[in-house]
Structures are given as C-alpha cells and as structure tokens.
C-alpha positions as CSV (number, residue, x, y, z in Angstrom):
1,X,19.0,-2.6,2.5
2,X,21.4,-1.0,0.0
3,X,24.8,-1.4,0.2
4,X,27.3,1.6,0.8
5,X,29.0,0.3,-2.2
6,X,26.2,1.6,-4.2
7,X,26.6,5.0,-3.0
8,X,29.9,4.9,-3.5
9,X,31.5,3.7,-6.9
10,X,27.9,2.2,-7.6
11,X,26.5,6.2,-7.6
12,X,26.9,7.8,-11.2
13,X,24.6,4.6,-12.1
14,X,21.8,4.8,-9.4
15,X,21.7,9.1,-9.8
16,X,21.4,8.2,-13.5
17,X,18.3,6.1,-13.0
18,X,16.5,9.4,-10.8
19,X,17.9,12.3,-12.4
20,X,16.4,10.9,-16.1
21,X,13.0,11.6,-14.5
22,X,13.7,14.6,-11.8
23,X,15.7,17.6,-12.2
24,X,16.9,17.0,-8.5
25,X,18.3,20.4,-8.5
26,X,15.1,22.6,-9.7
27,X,13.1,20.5,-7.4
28,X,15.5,20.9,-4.2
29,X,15.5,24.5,-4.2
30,X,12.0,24.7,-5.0
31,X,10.9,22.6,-2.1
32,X,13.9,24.5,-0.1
33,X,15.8,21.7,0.7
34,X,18.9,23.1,-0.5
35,X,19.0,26.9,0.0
36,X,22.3,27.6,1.7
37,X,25.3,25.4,-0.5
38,X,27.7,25.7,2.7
39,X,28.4,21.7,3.4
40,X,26.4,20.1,0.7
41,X,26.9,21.5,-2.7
42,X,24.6,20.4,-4.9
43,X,21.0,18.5,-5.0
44,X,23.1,15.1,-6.2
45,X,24.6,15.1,-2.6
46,X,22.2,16.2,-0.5
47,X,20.3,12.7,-1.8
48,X,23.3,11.1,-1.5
49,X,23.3,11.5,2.5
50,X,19.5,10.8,2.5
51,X,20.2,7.8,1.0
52,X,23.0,6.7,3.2
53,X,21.4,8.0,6.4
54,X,18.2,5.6,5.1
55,X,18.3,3.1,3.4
56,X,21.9,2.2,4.2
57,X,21.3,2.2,7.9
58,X,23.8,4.8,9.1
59,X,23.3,6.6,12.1
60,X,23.7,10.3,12.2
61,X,27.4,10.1,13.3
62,X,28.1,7.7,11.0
63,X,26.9,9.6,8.0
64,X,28.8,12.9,9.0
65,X,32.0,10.5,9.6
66,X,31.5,8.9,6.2
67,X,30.5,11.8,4.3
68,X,33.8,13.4,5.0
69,X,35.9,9.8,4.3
70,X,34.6,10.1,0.9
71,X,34.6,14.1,0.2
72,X,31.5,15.1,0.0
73,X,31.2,17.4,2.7
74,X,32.7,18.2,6.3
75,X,29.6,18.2,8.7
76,X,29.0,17.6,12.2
77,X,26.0,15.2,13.2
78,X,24.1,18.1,13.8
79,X,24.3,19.5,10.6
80,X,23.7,16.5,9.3
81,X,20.4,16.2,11.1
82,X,19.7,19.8,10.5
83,X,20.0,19.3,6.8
84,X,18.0,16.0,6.7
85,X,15.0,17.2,8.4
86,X,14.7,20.2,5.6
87,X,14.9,17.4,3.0
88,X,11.7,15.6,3.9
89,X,9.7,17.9,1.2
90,X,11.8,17.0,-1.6
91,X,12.0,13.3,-1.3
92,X,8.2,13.4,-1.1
93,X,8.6,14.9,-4.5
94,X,11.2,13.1,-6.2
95,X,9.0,10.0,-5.1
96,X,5.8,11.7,-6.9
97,X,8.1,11.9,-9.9
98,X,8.9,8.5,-10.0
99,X,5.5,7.3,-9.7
100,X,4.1,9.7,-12.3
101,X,6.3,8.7,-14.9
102,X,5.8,4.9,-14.4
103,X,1.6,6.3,-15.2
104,X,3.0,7.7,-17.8
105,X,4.6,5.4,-20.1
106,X,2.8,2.2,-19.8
107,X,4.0,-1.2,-21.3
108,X,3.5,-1.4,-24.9
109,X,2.3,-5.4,-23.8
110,X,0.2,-4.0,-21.5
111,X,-3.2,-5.1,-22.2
112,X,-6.7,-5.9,-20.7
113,X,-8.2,-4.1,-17.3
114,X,-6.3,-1.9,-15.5
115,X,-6.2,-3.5,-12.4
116,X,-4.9,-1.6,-8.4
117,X,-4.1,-3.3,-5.8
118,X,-4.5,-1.2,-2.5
119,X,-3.1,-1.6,1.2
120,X,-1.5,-0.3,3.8
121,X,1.5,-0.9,6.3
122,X,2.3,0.8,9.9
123,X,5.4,1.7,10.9
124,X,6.1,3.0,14.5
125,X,9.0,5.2,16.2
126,X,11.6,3.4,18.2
127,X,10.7,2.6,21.8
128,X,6.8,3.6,20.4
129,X,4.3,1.0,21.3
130,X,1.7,2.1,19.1
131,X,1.6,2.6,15.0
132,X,2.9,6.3,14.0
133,X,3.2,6.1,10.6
134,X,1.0,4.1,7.8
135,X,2.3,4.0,4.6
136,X,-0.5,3.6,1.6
137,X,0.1,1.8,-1.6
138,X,-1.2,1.4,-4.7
139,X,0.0,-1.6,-6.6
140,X,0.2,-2.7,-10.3
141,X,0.1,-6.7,-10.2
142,X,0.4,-7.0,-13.9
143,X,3.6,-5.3,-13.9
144,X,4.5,-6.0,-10.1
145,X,5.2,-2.4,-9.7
146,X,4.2,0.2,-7.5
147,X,2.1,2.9,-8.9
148,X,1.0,5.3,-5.8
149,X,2.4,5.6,-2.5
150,X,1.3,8.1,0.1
151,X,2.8,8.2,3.4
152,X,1.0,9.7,6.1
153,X,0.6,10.0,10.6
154,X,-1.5,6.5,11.3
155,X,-3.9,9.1,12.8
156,X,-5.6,9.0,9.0
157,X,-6.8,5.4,8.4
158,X,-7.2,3.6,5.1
159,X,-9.9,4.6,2.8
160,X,-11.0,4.4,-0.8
161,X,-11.7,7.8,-0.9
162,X,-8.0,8.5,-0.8
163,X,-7.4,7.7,-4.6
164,X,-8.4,9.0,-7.3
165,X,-10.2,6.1,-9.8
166,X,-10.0,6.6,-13.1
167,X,-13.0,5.0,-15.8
168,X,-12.3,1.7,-16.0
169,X,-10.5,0.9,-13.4
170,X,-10.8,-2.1,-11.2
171,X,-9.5,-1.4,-7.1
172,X,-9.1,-4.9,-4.8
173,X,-8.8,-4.1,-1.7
174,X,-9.0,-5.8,1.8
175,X,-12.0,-5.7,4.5
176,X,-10.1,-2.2,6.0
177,X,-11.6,-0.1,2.9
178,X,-15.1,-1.8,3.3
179,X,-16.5,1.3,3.7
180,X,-20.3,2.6,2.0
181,X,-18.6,6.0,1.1
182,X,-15.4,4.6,-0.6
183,X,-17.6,2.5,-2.6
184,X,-20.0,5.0,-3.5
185,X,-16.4,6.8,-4.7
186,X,-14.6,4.7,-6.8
187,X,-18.5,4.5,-8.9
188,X,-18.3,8.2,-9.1
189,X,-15.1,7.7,-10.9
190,X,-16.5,5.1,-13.4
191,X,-14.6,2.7,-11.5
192,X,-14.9,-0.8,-10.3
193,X,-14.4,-2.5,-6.9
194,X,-13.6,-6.0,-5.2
195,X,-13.6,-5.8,-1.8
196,X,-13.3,-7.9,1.3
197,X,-15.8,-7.6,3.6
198,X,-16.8,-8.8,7.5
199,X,-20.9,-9.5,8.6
200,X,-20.6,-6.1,9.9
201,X,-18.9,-3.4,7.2
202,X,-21.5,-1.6,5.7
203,X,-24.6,-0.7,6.2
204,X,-27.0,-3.0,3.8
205,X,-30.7,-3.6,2.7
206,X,-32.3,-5.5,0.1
207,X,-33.2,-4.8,-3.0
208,X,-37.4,-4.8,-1.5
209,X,-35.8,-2.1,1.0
210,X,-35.5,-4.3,4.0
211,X,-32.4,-4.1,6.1
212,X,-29.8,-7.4,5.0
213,X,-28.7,-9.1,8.2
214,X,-25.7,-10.7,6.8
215,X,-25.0,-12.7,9.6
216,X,-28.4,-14.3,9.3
217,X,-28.0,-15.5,6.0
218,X,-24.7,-16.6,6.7
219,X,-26.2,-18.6,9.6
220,X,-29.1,-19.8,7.3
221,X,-26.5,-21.9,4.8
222,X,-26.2,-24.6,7.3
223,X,-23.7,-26.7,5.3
224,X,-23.3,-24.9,2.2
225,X,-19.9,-24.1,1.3
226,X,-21.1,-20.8,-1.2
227,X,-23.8,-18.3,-1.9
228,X,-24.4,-15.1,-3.8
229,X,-27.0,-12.8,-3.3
230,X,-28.0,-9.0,-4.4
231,X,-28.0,-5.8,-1.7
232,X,-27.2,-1.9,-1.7
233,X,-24.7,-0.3,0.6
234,X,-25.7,2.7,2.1
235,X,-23.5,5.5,3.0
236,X,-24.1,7.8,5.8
237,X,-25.0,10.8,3.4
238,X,-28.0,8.3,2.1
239,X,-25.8,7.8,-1.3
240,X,-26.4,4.2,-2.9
241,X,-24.1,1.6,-4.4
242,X,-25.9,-1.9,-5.7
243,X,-23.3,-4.4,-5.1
244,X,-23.1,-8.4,-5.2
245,X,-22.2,-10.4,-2.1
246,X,-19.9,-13.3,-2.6
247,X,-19.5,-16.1,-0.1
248,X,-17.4,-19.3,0.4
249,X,-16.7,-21.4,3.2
250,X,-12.9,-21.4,4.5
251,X,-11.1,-24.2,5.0
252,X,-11.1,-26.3,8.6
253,X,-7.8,-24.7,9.7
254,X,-8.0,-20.7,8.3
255,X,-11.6,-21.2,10.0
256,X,-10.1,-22.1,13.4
257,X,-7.2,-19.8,13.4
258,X,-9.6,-17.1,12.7
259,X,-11.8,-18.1,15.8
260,X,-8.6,-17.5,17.5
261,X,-8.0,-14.7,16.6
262,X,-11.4,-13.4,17.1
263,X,-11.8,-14.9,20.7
264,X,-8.3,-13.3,21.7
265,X,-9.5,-9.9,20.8
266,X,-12.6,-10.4,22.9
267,X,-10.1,-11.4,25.7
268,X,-8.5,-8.1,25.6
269,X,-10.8,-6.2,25.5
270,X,-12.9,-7.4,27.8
271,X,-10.7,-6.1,30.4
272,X,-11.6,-2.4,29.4
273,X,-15.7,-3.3,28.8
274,X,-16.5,-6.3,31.4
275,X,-17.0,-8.6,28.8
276,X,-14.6,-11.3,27.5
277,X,-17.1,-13.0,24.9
278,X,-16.5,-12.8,21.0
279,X,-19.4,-11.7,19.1
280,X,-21.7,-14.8,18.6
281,X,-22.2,-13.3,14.7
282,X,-18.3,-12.5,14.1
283,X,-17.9,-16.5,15.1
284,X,-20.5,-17.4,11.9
285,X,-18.4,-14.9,10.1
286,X,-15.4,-16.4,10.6
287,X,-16.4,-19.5,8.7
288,X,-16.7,-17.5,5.6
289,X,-14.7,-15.2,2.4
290,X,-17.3,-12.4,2.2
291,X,-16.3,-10.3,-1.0
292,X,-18.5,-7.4,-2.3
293,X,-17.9,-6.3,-5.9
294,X,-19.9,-4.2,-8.4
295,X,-18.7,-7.1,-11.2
296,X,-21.3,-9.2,-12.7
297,X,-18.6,-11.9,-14.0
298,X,-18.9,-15.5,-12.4
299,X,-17.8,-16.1,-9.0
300,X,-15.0,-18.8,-9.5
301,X,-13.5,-15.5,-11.6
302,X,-14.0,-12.9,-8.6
303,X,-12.6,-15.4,-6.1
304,X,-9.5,-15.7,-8.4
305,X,-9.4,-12.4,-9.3
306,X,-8.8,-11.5,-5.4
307,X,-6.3,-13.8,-4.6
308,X,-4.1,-11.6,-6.5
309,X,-3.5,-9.3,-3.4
310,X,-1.0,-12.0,-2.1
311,X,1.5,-9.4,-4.6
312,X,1.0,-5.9,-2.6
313,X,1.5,-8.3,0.7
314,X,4.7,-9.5,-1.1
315,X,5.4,-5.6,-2.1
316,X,5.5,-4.8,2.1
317,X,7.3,-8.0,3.0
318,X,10.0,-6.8,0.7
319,X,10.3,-3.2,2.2
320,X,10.4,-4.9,5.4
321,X,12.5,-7.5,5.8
322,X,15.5,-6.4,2.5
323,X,15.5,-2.4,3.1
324,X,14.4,-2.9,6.6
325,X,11.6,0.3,6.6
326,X,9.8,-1.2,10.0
327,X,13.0,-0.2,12.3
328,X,12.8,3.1,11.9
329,X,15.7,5.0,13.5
330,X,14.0,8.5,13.6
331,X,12.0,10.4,16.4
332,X,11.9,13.5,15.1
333,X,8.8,13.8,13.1
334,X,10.4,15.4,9.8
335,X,13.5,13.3,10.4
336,X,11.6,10.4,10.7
337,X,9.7,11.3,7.1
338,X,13.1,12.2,5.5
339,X,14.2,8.4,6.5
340,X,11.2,6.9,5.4
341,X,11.0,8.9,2.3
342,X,14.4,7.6,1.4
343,X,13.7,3.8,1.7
344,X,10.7,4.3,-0.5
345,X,12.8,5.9,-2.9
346,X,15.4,2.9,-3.4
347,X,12.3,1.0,-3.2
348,X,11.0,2.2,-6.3
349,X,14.1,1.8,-8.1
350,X,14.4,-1.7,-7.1
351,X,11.0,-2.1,-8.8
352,X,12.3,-0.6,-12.1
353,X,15.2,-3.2,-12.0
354,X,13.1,-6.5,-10.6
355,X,14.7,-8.6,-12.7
356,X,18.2,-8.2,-12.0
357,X,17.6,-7.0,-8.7
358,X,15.1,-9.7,-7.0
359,X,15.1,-13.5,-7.1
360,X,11.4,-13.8,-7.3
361,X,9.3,-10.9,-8.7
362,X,5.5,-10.9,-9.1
363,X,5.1,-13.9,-12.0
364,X,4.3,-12.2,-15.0
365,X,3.1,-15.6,-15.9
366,X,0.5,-15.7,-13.3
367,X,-1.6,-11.9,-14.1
368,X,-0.9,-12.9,-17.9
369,X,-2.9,-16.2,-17.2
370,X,-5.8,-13.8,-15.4
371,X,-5.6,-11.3,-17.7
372,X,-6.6,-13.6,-20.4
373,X,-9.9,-14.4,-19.2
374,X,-12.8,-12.2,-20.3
375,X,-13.1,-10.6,-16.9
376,X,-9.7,-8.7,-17.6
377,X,-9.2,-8.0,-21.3
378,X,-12.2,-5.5,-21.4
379,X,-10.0,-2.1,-21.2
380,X,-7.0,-0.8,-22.4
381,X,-3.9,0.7,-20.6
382,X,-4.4,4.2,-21.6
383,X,-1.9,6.0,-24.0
C-alpha cells in the first residue's frame, strides 16, 4: 500500500515517473475526466485524489478531509465520489500508456524468445460472495515486469483469444486458457503456446483421425512416471492445431491434495445434481502434469520452461497482500474501476523501481539461466 507520505512531499517524484510517459492533462480532458476545474484544478490533482482514495486506503471522508489539510481542493465526500467515478476512463488510459511504452523500449540485454506469461485474479465487492471483477495479466518473466493488463466484469472468463500474439512469441498459460480456439489463435499469430491441460480440455483425435481418450492412455501407463504422444485439437468451428501432449507423474503429496480437492468439489455439488462422486477419470488425472505445446524441443525443457509461471503468481500475491487490491472498498461499479484502476497504476510503477522498491523481485538470474538454453535464444526482442 503506498504511503500518504508519498503523496505528499514524496509527489513531484512519483508525478515525474507518469507524466514522462502521459500528458495527464490532454488525456484527462479527452477522456472527460476533468471538464469543469471548480475543486480540482488540474489533471496532476485529480490523480492525486485517485491515488490517495486507492491505493492509500482512504475512505471517501477521509480523502475530502485530507485533500483540504493539504490544499488541494475544498470538497465534500460527495464531490469527491462524484469526481472519482468520472475518472475511471482516464486511469484505464494512463495505465495503457504505461504498458505501451514498457513494449516500446525493450532492454538493450534483452535477448532470446520473447516469452508472456498469462493469468488472471478475481476480485469481488465488499459484502459480495461471488467474483465481480477479474483482472488479466500479461507478464514478462525475463524482466519480471508486467506488459498487459486488462480489467474487466468476471462475467468475461479467461481466454487466449483476448491477446493479440505477435510472430514469435511464446504464451504459458494455465489449464483455464486450455481452450481449442485460443490455440488455434495464438498459431494464427505465428505464435507459440505451452499450456496446462486437464483429461478433459479440448476436444482431441489422433493423428489416424480417431478420437484421443486421454484419460485412457493416462490409465494405460500403469507405473510410468512420463509419456509423450502426438494429437490435434479441434475447435468448435472444425479449425485444427497439431499439438504434443506432455505428461509426468506428480509427486505422492500434490497427487493427494489434488484428490482432495477434486473429491470436495464433487461433494458440493452433488447437493445441486444427486451425485456426490468425483469423476472416476479426473481421479487418474489427478496423478498427472498434462501440458500441451506446439514446441518440438525436449520435454525436461518444456517442463522447466513452465515452471516459470510461479512469477505472474508472485506478480498477484504482491498486488494482494502490499497494495491490498482484493479488499476492495467500492460498490459502485465505476467507483469501484476508478479504485482498482489506481492500485494497478502504483503497481506498475513499483515494477519500474523493483529494485529499490521490493526485497525479492523475479531473479534475473533464474530466466537468464533459461534463456540460455537453445529453446529460448531463437528470437529477438524486437526494436
């Protein structure tokens, strides 16, 4: 969470870090944010109380109260709120900005495969027992920086088909984008994919045209602890994607807390659909890391090359438990985006200041050490 210090005395040198990159005036009265200068004067202080109200964890009251203290403006609460939910626009732009420059003036050490992490986080209301609000990342291991970031109503899930690959480009994502028409996406872009997937994610057959009954073969191991074999995702519009299968048995304990978690889920839903019983073939599953890739390199490589997602799970422990995003204040759908909007903002200037800012950043160490195998020095950053 940042520190009212920051906004305070600490201010000329956090505005200096945004306004080098946004013209937070142009952009504010473009997206209408800041229309009538009655309270607020300017674009700096209308991000000013955005900031404070977010990230700084000040309630409405408190922002109006302190916002005065310090001269910025006299403002009730309401005007406060009034001028905060007009803002939500904006920050979604001044967040673009950031991320496009970042795209924009790679590394000069940066070398080897781009690589892009991809996940998503929920976030709900207060009171709310459901997700309302799933934030998607796109994540730059080598650099342990964040590169897209869309925030959207958890209404729209997490798909592949919600970036945009460029050639070259290899996307790792978990068994939630184990879809047949991401896949067939990202290899319309000229881009390549490692994905996690369950027995039951995509529609497969082999390469004869038979269907591929994963959770036979995964039956038919017996004690085997890996195998590898060759099939073709289909997507519902009949597109194609040939793909290789990856498989290797978990340990004793992720196996059985998988089981678990598998057999609780039956539990609760079978008091909806009269039946309490896992899935015989999601129990073989469970045994198993399925991965599906369109990469021909060795499987000890793939298997490696995945564990790197441990740094986009890092990236959303961060925004939860130091700036505190998951206890959302907001109810108010555009007040609630204006809050969220803000965290992500001081978010991505943490990023830009890592260093200094965090104790333990993604290791450099480690993506240099998997860049330099073969499997990630094919392609260039581009210019």
């Amino acid at each position: 969470m940042l520190d009212a210090s920051q906004l305070d005395e600490g201010w000329k040198e956090l505005l200096s870090r945004i306004g080098s990159t946004v013209d937070l005036e142009a952009t504010a009265k473009a997206s209408g944010a800041l229309v009538r200068r009655r309270e607020i004067k300017s674009a700096e202080d209308l991000l000013r109380l955005a900031l404070a109200y977010g990230p700084c964890g000040m309630s409405l009251r408190t922002v109006s109260s302190w916002a005065q203290t310090i001269g910025l403006a006299e403002l009730s609460d309401v005007a406060a709120l009034k001028r905060l939910q007009a803002s939500a626009d904006w920050l979604q732009t001044i967040v673009g900005e950031l991320l496009a420059c970042r795209l924009k003036y790679p590394s000069a050490a940066d070398k080897g495969r781009v690589i892009r992490l991809l996940d998503g986080t929920t976030i709900s209301h207060p009171g709310s027992d459901r997700a309302d609000w799933r934030l998607h990342y796109s994540y730059d291991p080598r650099r342990g920086r964040t590169v897209d970031c869309q925030l959207t109503t958890a209404r729209e899930g997490e798909h592949l088909r919600r970036v945009k690959p460029t050639a070259g480009e290899l996307w790792v994502a978990d068994r939630g984008y184990a879809k047949g028409e991401g896949l067939h996406h990202l290899v319309q872009g000229n881009a390549d994919f490692l994905v996690r997937v369950s027995w039951n994610s995509l529609s497969l057959r082999a390469g004869d045209g038979n269907p591929f009954d994963m959770a036979q073969r995964l039956e038919s191991l017996g004690g085997a602890d890996q195998a590898e074999w060759d099939a073709i995702a289909v997507t519902p519009n009949g597109h194609e994607v040939p793909l290789r299968l990856l498989v290797r048995r978990k340990p004793p304990e992720a196996v059985a807390r998988e089981i678990k978690r598998i057999t609780e889920k039956a539990a609760r839903r079978g008091r909806t659909r009269r039946s309490g019983k896992p899935d015989p073939r999601s129990l073989i599953a469970a045994q198993f890391t399925i991965l599906a890739t369109s990469l021909a390199e060795p499987a000890e490589q793939i298997f490696s090359l995945y564990s790197l997602r441990w740094q986009i799970e890092i990236a959303f422990k961060r925004l939860k438990s130091q700036l505190h995003i998951d206890r959302l204040q907001a109810k108010d759908d555009e007040l609630a985006r204006t809050w969220l909007l803000a965290h992500i903002i001081a978010a991505l200037l943490i990023e830009d200041h890592a260093d200094e800012a965090l104790d333990s950043p993604p290791s450099a160490q480690g993506c240099a050490a998997y860049c330099a195998t073969p499997l990630l020095a094919t392609v260039q950053y581009p210019a």
